[in-house]
N, C-alpha and C positions, 0 to 999 in steps of 0.2 A: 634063742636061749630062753630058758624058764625059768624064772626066781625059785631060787629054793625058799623050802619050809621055812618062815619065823624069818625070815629075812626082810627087814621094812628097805625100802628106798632111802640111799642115803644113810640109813643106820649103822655103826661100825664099818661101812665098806672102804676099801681101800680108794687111791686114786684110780690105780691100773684096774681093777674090779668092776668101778661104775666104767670106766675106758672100754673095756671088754664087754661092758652089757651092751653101753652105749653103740660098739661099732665102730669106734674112733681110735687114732691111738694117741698114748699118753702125749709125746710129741704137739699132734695138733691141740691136743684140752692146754696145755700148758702156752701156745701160741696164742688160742684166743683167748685166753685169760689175760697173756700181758698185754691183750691189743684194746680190752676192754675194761677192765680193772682200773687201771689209773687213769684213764679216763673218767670214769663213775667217781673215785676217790675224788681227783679233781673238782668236778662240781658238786658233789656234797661239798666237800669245802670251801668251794667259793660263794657258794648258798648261807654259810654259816657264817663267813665272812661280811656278808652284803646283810645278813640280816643284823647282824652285829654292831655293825656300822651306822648302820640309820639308825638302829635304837641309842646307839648315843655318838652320837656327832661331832662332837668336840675327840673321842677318845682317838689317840692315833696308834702307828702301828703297834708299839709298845705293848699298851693296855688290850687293843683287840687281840693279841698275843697271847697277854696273861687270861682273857677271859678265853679265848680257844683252849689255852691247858686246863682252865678250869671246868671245862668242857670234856675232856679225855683224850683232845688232840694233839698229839704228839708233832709240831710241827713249829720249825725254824721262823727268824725274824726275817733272811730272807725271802723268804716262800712268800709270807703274810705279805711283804712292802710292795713285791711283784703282783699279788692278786689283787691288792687295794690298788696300788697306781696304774692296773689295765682296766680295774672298773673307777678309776678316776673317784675314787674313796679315799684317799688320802686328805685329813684333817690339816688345812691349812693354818700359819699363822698369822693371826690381827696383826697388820702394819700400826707399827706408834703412831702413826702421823698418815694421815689419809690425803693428797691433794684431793683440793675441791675438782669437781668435772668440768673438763672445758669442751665448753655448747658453744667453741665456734667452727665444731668440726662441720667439714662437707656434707655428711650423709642424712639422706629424711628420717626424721622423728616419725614413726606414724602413730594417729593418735588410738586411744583405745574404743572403739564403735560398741562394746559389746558389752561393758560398763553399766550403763542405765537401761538398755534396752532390756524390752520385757516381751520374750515371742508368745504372738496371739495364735499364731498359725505353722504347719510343717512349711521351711524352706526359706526361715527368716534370720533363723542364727544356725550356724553349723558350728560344734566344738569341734577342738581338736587333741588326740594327746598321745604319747607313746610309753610301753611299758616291755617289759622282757620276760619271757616265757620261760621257765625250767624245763628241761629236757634229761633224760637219763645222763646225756654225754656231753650236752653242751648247751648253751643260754642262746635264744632266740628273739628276734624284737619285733614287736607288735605296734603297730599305726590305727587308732582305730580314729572316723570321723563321727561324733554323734550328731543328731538332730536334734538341739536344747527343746525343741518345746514335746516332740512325741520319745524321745530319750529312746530314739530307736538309730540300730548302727545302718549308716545310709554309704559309708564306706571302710575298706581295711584294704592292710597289706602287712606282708610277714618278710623277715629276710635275717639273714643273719651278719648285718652291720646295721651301724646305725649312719647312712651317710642321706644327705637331702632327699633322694629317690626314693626311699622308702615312702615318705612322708606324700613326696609327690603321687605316686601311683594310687595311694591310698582316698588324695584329694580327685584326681585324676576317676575312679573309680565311683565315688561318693555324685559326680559332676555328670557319669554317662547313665544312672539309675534314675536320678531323679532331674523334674520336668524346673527350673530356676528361670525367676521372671528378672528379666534386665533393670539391674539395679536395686535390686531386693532382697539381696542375701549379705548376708555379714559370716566370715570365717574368720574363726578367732582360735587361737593359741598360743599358749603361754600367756604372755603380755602385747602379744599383735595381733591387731585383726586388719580385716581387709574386707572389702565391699568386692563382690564378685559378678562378672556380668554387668 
């Protein structure tokens, strides 16, 4: 079929119009619309959410609420508590009274190696850290291992959970690339490192 005269794509046309230029019918545009749609909706929101939330930290669902309608989002206190409590964003509250920590449990302290050290060379400290990717339909989590002294990525891994394997594959990865002299490497993350080899 040929576009007529003065007719732009998209302008004035109907659904069944572009359906019919398209080749499809209305039926399937309206099927993946809903298989796709709220999905997309979804993560923009939960986008708006997470970024919402770190910018201020103390705010809980309530207020990330009121700043989402202050925003033009049209969207329940349900919705909100469900997407902060799967991204573990929910603003906890200060206990009155904190027990001190009892250090006579079983398990090893390890100490922090990575602290004062200062690498002279590649393969003397390796970081570590994970962060999550934006994707049209859904959120993705990233492992990446750096080399502190050439600040070059010497390992990664991608996955969509965050559970210990990601992090391993990533370490795993970082370990079959480069050549590590026994007892000379420090891998540090978060608040632990470890002497490797």
């Amino acid at each position: 079929m040929t576009r007529s005269q003065g007719e732009t794509p998209g302008a004035g046309l109907s659904v069944g119009r572009m359906c019919a230029l398209a080749g499809v019918s209305r039926a399937a545009c309206y099927r993946a619309w809903a298989c796709s749609e709220p999905l997309r909706e979804e993560t923009a929101l939960r986008d708006v959410i997470q970024r919402l939330a770190l910018a201020n930290r103390h705010y809980g669902y309530r207020r990330i609420g009121a700043l989402l309608r202050r925003e033009g989002w049209c969207v329940n206190h349900k919705r909100v508590v469900r997407i902060m409590r799967e991204d573990n964003l929910l603003c906890l509250k200060k206990p009155l009274f904190r027990p001190p920590t009892d250090s006579r449990h079983g398990w090893r302290v390890w100490p922090n190696l990575a602290r004062h050290l200062q690498p002279m060379a590649t393969n003397q400290l390796w970081v570590a850290d994970l962060t999550y990717v934006r994707l049209a339909e859904a959120f993705i989590y990233l492992a990446v291992v750096l080399d502190a002294f050439s600040r070059k990525v010497v390992g990664w891994a991608m996955a969509d959970h965050l559970k210990a394997s990601l992090a391993l594959d990533a370490l795993e990865m970082a370990l079959g690339n480069r050549e590590v002299i026994a007892g000379g490497l420090v891998h540090h993350s978060s608040r632990h490192s470890i002497r490797l080899r």
